[in-house]
Every structure is written in structure tokens, then in C-alpha cells.
C-alpha positions as semicolon CSV with decimal commas, in nm:
position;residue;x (nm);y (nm);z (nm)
1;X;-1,607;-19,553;-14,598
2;X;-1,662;-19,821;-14,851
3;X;-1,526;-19,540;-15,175
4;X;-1,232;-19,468;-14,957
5;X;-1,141;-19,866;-14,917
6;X;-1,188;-19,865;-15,286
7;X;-0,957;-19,602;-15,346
8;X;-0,702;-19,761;-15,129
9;X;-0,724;-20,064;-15,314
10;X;-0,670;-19,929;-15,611
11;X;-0,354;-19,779;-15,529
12;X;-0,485;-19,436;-15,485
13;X;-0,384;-19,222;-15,188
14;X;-0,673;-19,059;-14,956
15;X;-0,675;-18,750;-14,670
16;X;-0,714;-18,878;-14,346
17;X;-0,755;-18,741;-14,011
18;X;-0,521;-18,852;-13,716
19;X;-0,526;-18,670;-13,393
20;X;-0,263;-18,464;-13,459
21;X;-0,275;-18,365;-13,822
22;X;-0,403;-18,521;-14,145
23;X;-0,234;-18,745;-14,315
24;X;-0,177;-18,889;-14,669
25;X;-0,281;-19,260;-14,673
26;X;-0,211;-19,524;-14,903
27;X;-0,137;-19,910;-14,916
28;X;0,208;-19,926;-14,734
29;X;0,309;-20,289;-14,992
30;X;0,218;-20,149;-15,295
31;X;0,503;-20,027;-15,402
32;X;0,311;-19,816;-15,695
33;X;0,085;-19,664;-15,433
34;X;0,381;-19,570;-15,185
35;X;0,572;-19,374;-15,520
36;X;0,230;-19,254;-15,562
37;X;0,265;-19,017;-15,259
38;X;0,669;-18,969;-15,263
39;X;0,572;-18,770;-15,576
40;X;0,222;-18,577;-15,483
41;X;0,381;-18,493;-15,114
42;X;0,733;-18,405;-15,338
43;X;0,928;-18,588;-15,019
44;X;1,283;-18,668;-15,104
45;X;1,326;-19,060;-15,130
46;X;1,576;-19,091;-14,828
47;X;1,323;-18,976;-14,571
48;X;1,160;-19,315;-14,455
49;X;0,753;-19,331;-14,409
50;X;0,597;-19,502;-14,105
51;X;0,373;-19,805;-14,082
52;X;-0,010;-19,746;-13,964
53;X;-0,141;-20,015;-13,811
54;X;-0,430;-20,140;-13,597
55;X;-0,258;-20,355;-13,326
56;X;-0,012;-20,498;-13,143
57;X;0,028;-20,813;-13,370
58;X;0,098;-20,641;-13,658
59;X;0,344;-20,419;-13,489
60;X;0,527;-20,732;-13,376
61;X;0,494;-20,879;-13,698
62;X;0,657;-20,624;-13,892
63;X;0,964;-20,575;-13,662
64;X;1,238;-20,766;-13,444
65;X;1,445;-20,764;-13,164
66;X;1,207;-20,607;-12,987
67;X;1,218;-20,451;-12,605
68;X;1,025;-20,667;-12,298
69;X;0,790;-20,341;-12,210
70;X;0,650;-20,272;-12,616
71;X;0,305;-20,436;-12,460
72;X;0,268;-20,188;-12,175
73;X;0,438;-19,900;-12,394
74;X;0,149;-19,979;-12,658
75;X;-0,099;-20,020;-12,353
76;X;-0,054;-19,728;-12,216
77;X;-0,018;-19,468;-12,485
78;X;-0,189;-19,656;-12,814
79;X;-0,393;-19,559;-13,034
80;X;-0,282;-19,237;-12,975
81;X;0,022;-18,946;-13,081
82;X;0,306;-19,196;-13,000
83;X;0,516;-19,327;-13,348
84;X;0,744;-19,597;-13,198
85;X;1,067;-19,678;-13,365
86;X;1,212;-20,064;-13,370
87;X;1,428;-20,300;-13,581
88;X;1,246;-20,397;-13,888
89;X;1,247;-20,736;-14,009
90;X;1,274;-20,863;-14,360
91;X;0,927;-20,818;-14,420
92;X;0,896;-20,390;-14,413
93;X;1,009;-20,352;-14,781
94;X;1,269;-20,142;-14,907
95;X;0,985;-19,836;-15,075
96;X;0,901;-19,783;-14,680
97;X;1,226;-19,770;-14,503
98;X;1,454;-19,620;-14,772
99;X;1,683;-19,974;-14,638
100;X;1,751;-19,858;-14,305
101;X;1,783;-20,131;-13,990
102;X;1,462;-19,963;-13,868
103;X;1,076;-19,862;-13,899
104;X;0,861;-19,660;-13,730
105;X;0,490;-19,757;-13,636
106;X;0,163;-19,520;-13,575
107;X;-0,168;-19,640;-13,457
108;X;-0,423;-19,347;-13,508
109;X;-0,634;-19,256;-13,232
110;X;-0,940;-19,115;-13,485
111;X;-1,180;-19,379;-13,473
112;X;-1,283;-19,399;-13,856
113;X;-0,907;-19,389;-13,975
114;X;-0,823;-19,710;-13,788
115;X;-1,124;-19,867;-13,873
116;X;-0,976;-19,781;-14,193
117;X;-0,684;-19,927;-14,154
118;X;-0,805;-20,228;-13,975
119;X;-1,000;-20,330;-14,286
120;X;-0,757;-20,267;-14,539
121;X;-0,428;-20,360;-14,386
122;X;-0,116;-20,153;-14,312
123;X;-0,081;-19,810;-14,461
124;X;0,158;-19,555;-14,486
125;X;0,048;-19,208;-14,394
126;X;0,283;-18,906;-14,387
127;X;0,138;-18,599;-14,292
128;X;-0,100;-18,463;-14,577
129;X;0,135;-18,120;-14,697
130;X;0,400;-18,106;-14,909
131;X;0,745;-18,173;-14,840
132;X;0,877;-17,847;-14,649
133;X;0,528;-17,668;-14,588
134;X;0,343;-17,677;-14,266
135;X;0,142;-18,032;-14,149
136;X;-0,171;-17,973;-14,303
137;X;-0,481;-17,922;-14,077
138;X;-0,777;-17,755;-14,274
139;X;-0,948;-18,031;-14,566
140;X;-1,009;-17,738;-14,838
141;X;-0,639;-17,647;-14,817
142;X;-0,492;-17,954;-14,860
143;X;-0,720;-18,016;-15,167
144;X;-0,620;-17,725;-15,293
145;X;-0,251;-17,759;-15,222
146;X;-0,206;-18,123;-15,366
147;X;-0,456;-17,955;-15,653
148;X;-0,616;-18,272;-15,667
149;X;-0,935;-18,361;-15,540
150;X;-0,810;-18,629;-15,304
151;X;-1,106;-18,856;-15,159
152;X;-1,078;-18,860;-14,766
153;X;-1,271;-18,762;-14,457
154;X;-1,306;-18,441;-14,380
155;X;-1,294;-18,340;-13,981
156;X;-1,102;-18,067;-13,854
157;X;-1,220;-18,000;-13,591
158;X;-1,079;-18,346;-13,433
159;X;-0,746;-18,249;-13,511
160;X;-0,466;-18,096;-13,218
161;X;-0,206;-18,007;-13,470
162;X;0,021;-18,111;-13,261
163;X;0,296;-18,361;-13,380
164;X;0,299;-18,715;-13,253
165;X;0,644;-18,805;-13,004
166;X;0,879;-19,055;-13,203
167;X;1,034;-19,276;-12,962
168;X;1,307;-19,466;-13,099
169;X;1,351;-19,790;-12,891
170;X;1,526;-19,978;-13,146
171;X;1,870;-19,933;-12,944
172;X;1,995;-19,977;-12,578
173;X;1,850;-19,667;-12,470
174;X;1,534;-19,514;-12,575
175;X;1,572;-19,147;-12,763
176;X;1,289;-18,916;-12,837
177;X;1,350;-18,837;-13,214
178;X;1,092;-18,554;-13,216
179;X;0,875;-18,422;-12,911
180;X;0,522;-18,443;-12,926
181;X;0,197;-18,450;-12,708
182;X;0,376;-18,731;-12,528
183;X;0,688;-18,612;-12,294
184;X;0,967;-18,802;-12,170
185;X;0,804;-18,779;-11,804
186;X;0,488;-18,922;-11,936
187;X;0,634;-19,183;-12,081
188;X;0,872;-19,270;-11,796
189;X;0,531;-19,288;-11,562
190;X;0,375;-19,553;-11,743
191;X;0,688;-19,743;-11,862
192;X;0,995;-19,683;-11,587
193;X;1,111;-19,935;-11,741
194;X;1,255;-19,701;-12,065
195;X;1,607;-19,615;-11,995
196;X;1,736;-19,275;-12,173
């Protein structure tokens, strides 16, 4: 773990596993590091990359404006396949959010990734494939693919392939931007609060 913190730090990106797929990681405010994997994952600048984060706090502290039931939303489905939309505030910096109003936020349910994360502070981690290919699931591959040997963790077997739900909750009524392991009814059990 301590060569992949390294890396990070040094503005390199790594191969992580989530729960769903692996992912791309690297230091979500250095700008250098962000452009870093724009151009290995070929992803057109206007598609916006999520925060990873470890927590609550930082969630709130990266965002505004934001609904009374984010607690028991986060409660009841984080760490896990959730990405949850809000307002950003002025601190989310223009290399992540392509200037939109708003930001999305993961929290990784694979242990060693949000230690990860935890220790080294917010990252951005797009799914580990490039731009227009499938999410990548099997280590060798994506090595091979980026044609790199990318430092990272190496787990498949942990991994569902199946996408996380992006709820956007930044408005007046909740949308699901992409379904995922978590459905509408799930969501509505936990939080009935969520108006659609």
C-alpha cells in the first residue's frame, strides 16, 4: 500500500478495485494528475469525473445546498455502489467538474481502496477502460489496454461488474442518472423521504 500512496503523490494514476469495476485513481486537486488520466482513459474533457471520498465530512465539505436526508442516504447505502450527485461549492475545481453547478461523490465499498483514499485524500477514479470500451474488470487486461504497467491492486474476484446507481439529488426531485445495483425501490425503503 505504501508504493501505491507514493504513486498517488506523485501525480501518477493507479488501478483500483471498487465493487463494481476497477477504477483509475489519481489525486482529484492536482490538476496535472487529473489531465494525467483525461489523456491515458482518452475521455473527452466535457464528461465530468466524480469525487472518492472516505466520509460524510468530506462529502459535505465539497458541496452545498444540500438535502435534510444526505446522512441517512449515506447511512444506509455507503460505502457501497451509490455515486450521489449535489451542488458543488467553490471548492471542487474546474479539472473535476468540467464547470458545471454540480459533482458527483463515490465512497468505495473495497476495503483497501478506501483505506486508500482515507490516507491520501480525495481522488478521482473513473472506471479503469478507455473512453468507449467496456468498464474494465480483469487486472492483466487493463494493463495491457492502457499498455502501461499501471501500479494498483489486483483482485478480481471482488468485483460485481455491475455499475454503481447515480442519484442526482442536487434538484427538487431526486433522478436516477444511471441504474445500478441500487433501485429506485431500494432507495425509497431506506430514505421515503426522496421524492422522484
Amino acid at each position: 500500500m505504501d508504493k501505491i500512496l507514493q504513486t498517488l503523490e506523485s501525480g501518477e494514476a493507479v488501478i483500483l478495485p471498487t465493487e463494481t469495476v476497477y477504477g483509475l485513481f489519481a489525486k482529484a486537486l492536482d490538476e496535472a494528475a487529473v489531465n494525467n488520466v483525461y489523456k491515458l482513459k482518452k475521455r473527452p474533457r466535457d464528461k465530468a469525473l466524480n469525487l472518492n471520498v472516505a466520509d460524510l465530512a468530506t462529502i459535505y465539505a465539497y458541496s452545498k445546498e444540500q438535502p435534510a436526508f444526505l446522512e441517512k442516504l449515506y447511512q444506509s447505502f455507503l460505502p457501497g455502489p451509490l455515486t450521489i450527485i449535489l451542488k458543488a461549492n467553490d471548492k471542487v475545481p474546474f479539472w473535476i467538474n468540467s464547470g458545471m453547478e454540480t459533482v458527483g461523490f463515490r465512497v468505495p465499498a473495497y476495503t483497501p481502496t478506501l483505506d486508500i483514499i482515507g490516507k491520501s485524500g480525495i481522488l478521482i477514479g473513473p472506471s479503469a477502460n478507455i473512453s468507449g470500451t467496456a468498464s474494465g474488470q480483469i487486472f492483466k487486461e487493463i494493463q495491457a489496454e492502457f499498455q502501461e504497467n499501471l501500479l494498483g491492486i489486483e483482485d478480481d474476484a471482488a468485483l460485481t461488474g455491475l455499475d454503481s446507481t447515480i442519484l442526482d439529488v442536487s434538484g427538487k426531485k431526486a433522478r436516477i442518472l444511471r441504474q445500478g445495483a441500487i433501485t429506485k425501490e431500494m432507495l425509497l425503503e431506506k430514505v421515503p423521504e426522496l421524492e422522484f
